[in-house]
C-alpha positions as protocol buffer text, in pm:
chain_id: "A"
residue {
  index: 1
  type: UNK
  ca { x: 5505 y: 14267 z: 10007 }
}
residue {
  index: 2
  type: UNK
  ca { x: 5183 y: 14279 z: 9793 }
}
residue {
  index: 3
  type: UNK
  ca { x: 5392 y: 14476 z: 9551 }
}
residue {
  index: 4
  type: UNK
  ca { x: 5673 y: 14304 z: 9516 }
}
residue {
  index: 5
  type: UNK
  ca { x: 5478 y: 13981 z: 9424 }
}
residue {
  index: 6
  type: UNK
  ca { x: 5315 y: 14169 z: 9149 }
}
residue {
  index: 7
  type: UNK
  ca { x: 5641 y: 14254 z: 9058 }
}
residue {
  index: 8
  type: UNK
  ca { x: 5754 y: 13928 z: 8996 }
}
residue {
  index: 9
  type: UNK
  ca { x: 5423 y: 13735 z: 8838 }
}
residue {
  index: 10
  type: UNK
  ca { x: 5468 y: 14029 z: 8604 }
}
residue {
  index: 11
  type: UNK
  ca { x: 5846 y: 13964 z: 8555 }
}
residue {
  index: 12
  type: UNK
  ca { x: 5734 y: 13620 z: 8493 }
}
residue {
  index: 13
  type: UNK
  ca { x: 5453 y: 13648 z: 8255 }
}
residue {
  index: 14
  type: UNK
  ca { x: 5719 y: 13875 z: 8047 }
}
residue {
  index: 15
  type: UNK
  ca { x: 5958 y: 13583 z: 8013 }
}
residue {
  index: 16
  type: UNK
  ca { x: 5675 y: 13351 z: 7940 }
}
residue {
  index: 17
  type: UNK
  ca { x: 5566 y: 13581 z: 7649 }
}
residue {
  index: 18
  type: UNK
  ca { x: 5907 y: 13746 z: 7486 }
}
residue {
  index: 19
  type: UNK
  ca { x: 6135 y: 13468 z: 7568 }
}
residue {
  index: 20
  type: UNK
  ca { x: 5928 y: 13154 z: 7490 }
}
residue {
  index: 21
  type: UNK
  ca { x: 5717 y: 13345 z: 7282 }
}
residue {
  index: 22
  type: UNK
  ca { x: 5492 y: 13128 z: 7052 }
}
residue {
  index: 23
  type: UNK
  ca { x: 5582 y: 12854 z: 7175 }
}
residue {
  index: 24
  type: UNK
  ca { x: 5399 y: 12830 z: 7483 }
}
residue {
  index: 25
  type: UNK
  ca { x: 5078 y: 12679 z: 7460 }
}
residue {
  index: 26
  type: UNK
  ca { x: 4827 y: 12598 z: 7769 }
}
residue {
  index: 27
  type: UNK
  ca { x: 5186 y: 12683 z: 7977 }
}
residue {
  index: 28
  type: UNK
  ca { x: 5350 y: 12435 z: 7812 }
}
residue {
  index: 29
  type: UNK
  ca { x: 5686 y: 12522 z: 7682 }
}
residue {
  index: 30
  type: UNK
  ca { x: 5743 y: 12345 z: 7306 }
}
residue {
  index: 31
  type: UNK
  ca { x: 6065 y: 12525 z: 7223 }
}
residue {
  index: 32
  type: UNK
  ca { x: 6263 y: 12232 z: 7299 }
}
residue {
  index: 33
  type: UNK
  ca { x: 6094 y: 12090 z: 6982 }
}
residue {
  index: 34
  type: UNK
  ca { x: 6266 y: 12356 z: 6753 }
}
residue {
  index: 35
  type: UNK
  ca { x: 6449 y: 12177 z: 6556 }
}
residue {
  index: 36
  type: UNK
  ca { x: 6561 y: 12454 z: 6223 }
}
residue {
  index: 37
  type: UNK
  ca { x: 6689 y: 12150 z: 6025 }
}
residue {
  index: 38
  type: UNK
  ca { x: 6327 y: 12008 z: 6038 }
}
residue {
  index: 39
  type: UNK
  ca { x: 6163 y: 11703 z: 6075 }
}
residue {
  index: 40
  type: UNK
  ca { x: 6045 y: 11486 z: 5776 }
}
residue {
  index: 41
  type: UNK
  ca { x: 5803 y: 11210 z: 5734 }
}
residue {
  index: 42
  type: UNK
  ca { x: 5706 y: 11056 z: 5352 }
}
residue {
  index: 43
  type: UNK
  ca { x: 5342 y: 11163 z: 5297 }
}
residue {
  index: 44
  type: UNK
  ca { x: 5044 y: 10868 z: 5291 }
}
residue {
  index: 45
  type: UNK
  ca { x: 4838 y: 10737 z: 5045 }
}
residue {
  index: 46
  type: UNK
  ca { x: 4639 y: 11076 z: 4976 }
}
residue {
  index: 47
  type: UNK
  ca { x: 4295 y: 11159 z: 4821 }
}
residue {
  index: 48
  type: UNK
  ca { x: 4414 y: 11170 z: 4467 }
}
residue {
  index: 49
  type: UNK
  ca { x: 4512 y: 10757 z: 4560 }
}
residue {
  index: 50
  type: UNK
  ca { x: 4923 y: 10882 z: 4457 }
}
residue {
  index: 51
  type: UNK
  ca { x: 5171 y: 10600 z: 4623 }
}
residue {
  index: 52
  type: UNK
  ca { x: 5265 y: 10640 z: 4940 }
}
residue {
  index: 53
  type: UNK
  ca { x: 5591 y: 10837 z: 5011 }
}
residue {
  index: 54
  type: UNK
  ca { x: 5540 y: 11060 z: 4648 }
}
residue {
  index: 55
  type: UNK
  ca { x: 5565 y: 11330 z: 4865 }
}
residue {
  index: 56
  type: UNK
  ca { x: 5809 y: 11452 z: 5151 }
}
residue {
  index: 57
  type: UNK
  ca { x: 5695 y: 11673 z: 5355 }
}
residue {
  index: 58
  type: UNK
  ca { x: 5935 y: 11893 z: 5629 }
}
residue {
  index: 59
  type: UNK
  ca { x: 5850 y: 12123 z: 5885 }
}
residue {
  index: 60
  type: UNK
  ca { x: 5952 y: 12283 z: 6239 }
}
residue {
  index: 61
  type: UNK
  ca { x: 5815 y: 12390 z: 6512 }
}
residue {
  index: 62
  type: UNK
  ca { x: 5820 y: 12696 z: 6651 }
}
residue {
  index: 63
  type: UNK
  ca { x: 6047 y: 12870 z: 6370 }
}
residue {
  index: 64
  type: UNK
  ca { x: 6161 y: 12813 z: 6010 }
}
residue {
  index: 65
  type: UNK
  ca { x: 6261 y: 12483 z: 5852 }
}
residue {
  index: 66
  type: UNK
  ca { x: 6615 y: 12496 z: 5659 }
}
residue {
  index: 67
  type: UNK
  ca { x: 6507 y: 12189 z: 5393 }
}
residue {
  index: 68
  type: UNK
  ca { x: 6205 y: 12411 z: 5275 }
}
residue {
  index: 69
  type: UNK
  ca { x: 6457 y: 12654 z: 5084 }
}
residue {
  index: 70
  type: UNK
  ca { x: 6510 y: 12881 z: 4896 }
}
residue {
  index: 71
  type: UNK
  ca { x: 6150 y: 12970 z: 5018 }
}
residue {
  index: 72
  type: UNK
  ca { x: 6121 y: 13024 z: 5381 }
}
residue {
  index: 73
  type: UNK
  ca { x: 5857 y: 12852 z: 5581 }
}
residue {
  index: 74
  type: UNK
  ca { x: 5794 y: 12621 z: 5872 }
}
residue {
  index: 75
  type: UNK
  ca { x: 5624 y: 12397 z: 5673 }
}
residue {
  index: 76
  type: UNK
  ca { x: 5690 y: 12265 z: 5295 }
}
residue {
  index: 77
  type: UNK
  ca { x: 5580 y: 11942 z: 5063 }
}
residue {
  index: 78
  type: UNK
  ca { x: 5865 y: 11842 z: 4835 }
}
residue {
  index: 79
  type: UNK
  ca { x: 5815 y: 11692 z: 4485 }
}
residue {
  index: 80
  type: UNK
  ca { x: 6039 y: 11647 z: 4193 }
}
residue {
  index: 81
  type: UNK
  ca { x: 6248 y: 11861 z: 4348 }
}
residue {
  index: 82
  type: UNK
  ca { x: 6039 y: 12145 z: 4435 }
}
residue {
  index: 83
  type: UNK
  ca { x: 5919 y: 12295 z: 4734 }
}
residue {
  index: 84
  type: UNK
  ca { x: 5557 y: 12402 z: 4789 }
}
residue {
  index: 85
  type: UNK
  ca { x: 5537 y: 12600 z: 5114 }
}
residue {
  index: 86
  type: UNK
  ca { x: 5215 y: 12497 z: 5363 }
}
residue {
  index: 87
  type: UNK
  ca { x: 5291 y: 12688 z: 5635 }
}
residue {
  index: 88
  type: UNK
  ca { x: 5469 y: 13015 z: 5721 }
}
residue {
  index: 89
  type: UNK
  ca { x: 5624 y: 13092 z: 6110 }
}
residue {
  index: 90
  type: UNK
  ca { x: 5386 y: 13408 z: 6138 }
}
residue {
  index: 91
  type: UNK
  ca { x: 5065 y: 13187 z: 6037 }
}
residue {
  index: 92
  type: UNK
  ca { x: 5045 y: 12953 z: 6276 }
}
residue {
  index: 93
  type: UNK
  ca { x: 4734 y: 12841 z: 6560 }
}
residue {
  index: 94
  type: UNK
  ca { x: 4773 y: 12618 z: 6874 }
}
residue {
  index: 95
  type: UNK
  ca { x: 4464 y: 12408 z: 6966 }
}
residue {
  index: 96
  type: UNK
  ca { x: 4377 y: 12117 z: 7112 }
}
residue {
  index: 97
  type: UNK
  ca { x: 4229 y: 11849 z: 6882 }
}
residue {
  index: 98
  type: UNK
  ca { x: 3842 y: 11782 z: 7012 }
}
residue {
  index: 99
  type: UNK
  ca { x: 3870 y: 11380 z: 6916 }
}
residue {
  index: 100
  type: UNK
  ca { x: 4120 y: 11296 z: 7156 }
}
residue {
  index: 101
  type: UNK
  ca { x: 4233 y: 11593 z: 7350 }
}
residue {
  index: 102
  type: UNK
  ca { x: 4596 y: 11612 z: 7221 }
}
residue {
  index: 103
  type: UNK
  ca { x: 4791 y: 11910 z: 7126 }
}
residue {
  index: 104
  type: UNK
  ca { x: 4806 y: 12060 z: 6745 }
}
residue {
  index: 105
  type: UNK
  ca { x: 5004 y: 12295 z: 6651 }
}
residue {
  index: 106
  type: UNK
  ca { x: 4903 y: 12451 z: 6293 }
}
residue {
  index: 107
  type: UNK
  ca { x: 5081 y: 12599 z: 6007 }
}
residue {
  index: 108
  type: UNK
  ca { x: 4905 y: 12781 z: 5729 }
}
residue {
  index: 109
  type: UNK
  ca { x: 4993 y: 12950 z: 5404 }
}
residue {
  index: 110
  type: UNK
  ca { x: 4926 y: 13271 z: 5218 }
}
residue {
  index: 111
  type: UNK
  ca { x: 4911 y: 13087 z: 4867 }
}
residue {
  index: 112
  type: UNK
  ca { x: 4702 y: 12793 z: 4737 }
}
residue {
  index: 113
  type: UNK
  ca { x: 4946 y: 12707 z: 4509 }
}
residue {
  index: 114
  type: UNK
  ca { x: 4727 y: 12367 z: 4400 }
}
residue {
  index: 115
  type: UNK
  ca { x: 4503 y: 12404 z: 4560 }
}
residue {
  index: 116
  type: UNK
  ca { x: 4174 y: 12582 z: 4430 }
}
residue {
  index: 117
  type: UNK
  ca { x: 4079 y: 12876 z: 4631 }
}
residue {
  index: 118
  type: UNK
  ca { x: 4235 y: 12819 z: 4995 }
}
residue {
  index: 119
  type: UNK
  ca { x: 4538 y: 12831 z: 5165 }
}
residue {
  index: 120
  type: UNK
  ca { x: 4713 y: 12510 z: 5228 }
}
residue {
  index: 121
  type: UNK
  ca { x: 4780 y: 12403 z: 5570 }
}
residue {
  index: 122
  type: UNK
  ca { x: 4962 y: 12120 z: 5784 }
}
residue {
  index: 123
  type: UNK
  ca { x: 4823 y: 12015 z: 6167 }
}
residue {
  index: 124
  type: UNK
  ca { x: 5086 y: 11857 z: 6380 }
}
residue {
  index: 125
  type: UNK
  ca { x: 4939 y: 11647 z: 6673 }
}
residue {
  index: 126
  type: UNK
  ca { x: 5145 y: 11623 z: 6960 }
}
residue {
  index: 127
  type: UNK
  ca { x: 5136 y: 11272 z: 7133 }
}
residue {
  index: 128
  type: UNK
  ca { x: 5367 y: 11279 z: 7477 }
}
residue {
  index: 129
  type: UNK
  ca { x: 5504 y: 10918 z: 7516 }
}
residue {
  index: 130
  type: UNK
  ca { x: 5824 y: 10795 z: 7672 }
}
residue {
  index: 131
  type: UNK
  ca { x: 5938 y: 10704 z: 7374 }
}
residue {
  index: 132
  type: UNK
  ca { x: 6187 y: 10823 z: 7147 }
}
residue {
  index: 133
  type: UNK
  ca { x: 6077 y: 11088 z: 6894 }
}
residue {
  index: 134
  type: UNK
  ca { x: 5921 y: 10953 z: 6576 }
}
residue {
  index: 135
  type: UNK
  ca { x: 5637 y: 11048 z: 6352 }
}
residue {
  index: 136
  type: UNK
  ca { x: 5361 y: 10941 z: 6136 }
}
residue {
  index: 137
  type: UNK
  ca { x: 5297 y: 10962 z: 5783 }
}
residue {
  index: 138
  type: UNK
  ca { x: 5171 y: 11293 z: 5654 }
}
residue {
  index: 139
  type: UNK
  ca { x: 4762 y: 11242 z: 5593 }
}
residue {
  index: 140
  type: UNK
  ca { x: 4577 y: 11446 z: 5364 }
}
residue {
  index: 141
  type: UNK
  ca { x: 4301 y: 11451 z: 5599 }
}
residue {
  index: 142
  type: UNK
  ca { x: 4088 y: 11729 z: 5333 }
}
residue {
  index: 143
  type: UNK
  ca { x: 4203 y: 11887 z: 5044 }
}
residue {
  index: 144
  type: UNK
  ca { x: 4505 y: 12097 z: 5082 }
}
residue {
  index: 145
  type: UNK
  ca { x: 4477 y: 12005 z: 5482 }
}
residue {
  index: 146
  type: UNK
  ca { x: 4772 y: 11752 z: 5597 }
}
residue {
  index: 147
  type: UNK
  ca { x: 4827 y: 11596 z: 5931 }
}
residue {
  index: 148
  type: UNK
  ca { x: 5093 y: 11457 z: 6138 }
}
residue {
  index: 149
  type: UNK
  ca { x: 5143 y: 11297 z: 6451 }
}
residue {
  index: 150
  type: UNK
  ca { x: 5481 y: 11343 z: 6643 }
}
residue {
  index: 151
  type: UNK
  ca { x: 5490 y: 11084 z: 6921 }
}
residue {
  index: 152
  type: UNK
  ca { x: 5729 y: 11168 z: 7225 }
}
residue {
  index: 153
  type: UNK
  ca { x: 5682 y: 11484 z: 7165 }
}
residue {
  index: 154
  type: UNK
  ca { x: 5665 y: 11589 z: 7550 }
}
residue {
  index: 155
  type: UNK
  ca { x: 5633 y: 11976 z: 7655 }
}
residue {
  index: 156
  type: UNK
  ca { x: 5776 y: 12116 z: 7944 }
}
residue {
  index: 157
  type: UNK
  ca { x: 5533 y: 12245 z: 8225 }
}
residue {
  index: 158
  type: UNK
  ca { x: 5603 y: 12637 z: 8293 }
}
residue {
  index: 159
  type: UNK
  ca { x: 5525 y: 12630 z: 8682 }
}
């Protein structure tokens, strides 16, 4: 008997890892979230004082965003046309933010295009509500360090 319940909590930690894969944070399942069109939200008024909404920024979670072509990346800022990638799929960190306890999911990227010396990188703050999904504006919180806050965005227990 001993064995066979081994068995299966080893069965089931192999789903949770290979089939949800990354995202599974804290056994919460986020995959529901993937969304490979992306999600968009105009960015706010930043450090450099640029209008609000000069920027458009697009990401996904858990996988790569289709509106940050012809580069891929789960995370881009779009201006005049051009995309700047801030986060790539395979450089990414869950965490829990220490000011209010919610859950961040965050992209970084190899280059600093624009940024002098470091990687860019965009923080997505996970707010369950009962509301419909929406988000925030996109904060430069630091240079070359956005935020975002995705409200309703509820993850699924693993039990």
């Amino acid at each position: 008997m001993k064995y066979s319940n081994f068995l299966l909590l080893f069965f089931f930690n192999f789903l949770i890892i290979f089939v949800f894969g990354d995202c599974v944070f804290n056994n919460i399942d986020y995959s529901h979230l993937s969304n490979p069109k992306g999600y968009s939200a105009p960015s706010a008024l930043n450090l450099h004082k640029e209008e609000i909404g000069k920027y458009t920024f697009h990401w996904n979670i858990c996988g790569s965003c289709s509106k940050c072509s012809p580069l891929s990346g789960s995370a881009c800022q779009r201006n005049d046309g051009r995309n700047e990638i801030i986060g790539e799929a395979s450089r990414h960190l869950w965490g829990i933010e220490q000011s209010s306890g919610k859950t961040t999911l965050t992209y970084f990227s190899k280059n600093g295009h624009g940024c002098p010396d470091k990687p860019r990188q965009l923080t997505i703050i996970f707010v369950c509500t009962n509301e419909p999904l929406k988000t925030s504006l996109v904060y430069e919180d630091s240079e070359c360090k956005y935020s975002v806050t995705m409200y309703g965005a509820c993850g699924r227990a693993i039990n």
